[in-house]
N, C-alpha and C positions, 0 to 999 in steps of 0.2 A: 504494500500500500504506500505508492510513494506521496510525500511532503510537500504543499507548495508553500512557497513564499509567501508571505504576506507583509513585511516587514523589512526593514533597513537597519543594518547596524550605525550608528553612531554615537558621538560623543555621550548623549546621555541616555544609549539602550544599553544593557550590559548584557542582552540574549538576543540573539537572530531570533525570528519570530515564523513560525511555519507550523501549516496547517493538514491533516490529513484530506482526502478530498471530500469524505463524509462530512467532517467540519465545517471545511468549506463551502460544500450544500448548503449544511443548517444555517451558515450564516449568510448566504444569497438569500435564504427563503424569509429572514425578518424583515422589516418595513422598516423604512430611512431613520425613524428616532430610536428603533431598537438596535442596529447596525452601529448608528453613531456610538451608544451608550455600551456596544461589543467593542467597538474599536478604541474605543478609551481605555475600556476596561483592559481588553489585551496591551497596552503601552503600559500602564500601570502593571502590570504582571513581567513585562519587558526588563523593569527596571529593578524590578522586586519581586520573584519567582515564589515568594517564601510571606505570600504576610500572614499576620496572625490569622485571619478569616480563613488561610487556607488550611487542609486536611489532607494528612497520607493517603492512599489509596489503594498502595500498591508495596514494591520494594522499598526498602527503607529509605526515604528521601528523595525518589527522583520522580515517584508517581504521585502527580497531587490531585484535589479536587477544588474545586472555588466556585460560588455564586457569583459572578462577576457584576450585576445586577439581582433585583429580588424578584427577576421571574427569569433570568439564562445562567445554567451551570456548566459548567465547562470542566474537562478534565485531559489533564495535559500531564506529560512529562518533561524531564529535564538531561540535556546530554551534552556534553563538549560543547556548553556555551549556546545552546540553542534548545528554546522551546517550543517543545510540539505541541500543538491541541490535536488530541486524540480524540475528545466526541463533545458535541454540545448538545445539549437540552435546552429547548426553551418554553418555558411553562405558559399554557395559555388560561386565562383568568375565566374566560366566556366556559371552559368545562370544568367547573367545580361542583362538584355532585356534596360536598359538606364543608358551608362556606366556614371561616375563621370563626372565632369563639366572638361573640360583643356584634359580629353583623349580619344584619337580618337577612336571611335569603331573600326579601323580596325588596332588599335593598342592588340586588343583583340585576343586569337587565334581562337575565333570558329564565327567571324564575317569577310567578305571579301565584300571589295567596288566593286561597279557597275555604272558607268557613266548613267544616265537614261536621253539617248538622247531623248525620245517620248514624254517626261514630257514638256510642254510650259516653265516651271520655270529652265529646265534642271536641275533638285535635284538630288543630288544622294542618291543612292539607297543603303544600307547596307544588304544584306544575311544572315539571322541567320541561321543554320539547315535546307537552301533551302528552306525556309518561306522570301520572299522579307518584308523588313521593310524599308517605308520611315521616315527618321528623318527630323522632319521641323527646322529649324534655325531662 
């Protein structure tokens, strides 16, 4: 699986920066302000392979993992001065089937509340994609 370029060494990178072509994909396929906030993010990793947010993965030291953003994880390796991104994830918000703790599903746009009078417990009812989902409390 060969590496491409993405990156320039200079004065203040201290890793070549190359990508697998999977990577690469993933990161064609985000939209212009997730790209930008990819390519920040990988310059900041450029300079600093190692910051506290990151996490081993692998072999001792060279395989990391990092959120680069709070919805794209990236996980890359490290070799002879040059970082690879080995795979990206990028989390989409629109498929959360159990939103965060504190907000309401139907503070979501693709969920709408349903009063479910027929229920004994009267719960209500959330709607994903016209798939009824009861949430228990």
């Amino acid at each position: 699986m060969p590496a491409r370029r993405i990156g320039r060494m200079d004065a203040s990178t201290a890793y070549e920066l190359r990508c697998t072509e999977q990577a690469t994909a993933a990161r064609d396929r985000l939209d212009e302000r997730r790209r930008t906030a990819f390519d920040r993010g990988l310059a900041a990793l450029a300079r600093d392979p190692f910051p506290p947010v990151s996490r081993a993965s692998g072999a001792p030291g060279t395989d990391r993992r990092v959120r680069l953003t709070r919805d794209i994880l990236v996980e890359y390796t490290i070799s002879s001065r040059r970082l690879v991104v080995v795979h990206v994830t990028a989390f989409d918000e629109t498929d959360i089937l159990v939103p965060d703790v504190g907000t309401a599903p139907e503070a979501l746009p693709h969920w709408k509340r349903q009063d479910n009078d027929h229920h004994p417990a009267g719960s209500v009812i959330y709607a994903r994609r016209h798939r009824p989902v009861t949430l228990i409390a």
